[in-house]
N, C-alpha and C positions, 0 to 999 in steps of 0.2 A: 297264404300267410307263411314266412319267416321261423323257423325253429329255431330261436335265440338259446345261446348257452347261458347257464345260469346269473355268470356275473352280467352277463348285459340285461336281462330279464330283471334284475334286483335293479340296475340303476333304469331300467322305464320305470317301474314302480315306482323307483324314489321319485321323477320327473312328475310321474301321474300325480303323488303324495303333494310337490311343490307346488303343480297345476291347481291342485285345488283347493289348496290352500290360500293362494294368491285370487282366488274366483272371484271376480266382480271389482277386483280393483287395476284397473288397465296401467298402470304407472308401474305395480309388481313384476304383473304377466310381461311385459315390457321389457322388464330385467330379467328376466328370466328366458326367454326368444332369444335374447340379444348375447346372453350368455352361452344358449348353447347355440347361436348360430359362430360363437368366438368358438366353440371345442370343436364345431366340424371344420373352421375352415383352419386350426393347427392340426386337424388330422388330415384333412385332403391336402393343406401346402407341405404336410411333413411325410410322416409315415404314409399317406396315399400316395404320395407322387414318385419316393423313393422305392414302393413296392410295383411300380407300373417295370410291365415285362422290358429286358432293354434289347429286345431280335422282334424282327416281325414274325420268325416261329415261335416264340415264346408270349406272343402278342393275341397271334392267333388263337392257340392251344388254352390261352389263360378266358381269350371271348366263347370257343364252343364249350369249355366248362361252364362259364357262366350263364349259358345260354340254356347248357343240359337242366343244370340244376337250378333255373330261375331265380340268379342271387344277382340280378342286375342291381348295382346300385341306383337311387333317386340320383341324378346328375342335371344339376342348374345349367342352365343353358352357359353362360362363365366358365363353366367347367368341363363342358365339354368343348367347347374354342379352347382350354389348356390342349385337354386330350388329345384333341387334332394337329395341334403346336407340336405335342409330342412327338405323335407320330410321323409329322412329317420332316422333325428332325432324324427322327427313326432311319427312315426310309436316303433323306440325305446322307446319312451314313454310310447309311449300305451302300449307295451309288458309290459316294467315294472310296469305300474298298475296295469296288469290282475296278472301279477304274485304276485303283494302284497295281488287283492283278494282273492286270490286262497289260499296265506300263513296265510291270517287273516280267512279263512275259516275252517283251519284244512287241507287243501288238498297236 
């Protein structure tokens, strides 16, 4: 399990609080899913995607941390086809560098 820092620990709480409040009436709980499925996906299309590493060593470095310290995020199948998009714009990049080295070198 997750060692949450305080401010996110106060807002599960608050979520638990709304969850049960809403208990038994599906039309609540409803808006309530639906609202924080709208907070994750302005966090994964904003600040998640703007914090994604922009080098494949910084790409790497950022997965064996996450790996060390088991803070994979949950990632919806959607979301990981971005990731990959990323990444393989990533990696298109890099290509085009090396090929500019290589053209400014004479090669």
């Amino acid at each position: 399990m997750n060692s949450y820092p305080p401010d996110l620990l106060a807002l599960k709480k608050e979520i638990a609080r709304l969850t049960k409040e809403r208990n038994g009436d599906l039309q609540r709980l409803i808006e309530l899913l639906n609202l924080l499925e709208e907070c994750y996906i302005m966090i994964r299309d904003g600040a998640y995607m703007q914090a994604l590493p922009q080098t494949r060593k910084d790409l790497y470095q950022t997965l064996v941390e996450m790996e060390e310290q088991g803070t994979w995020p949950i990632l919806p199948r959607n979301h990981i086809q971005t990731l990959l998009a990323h990444l393989r714009q990533l990696s298109l990049e890099s290509e085009d560098q090396g090929a500019q080295h290589v053209s400014e070198d004479g090669g």
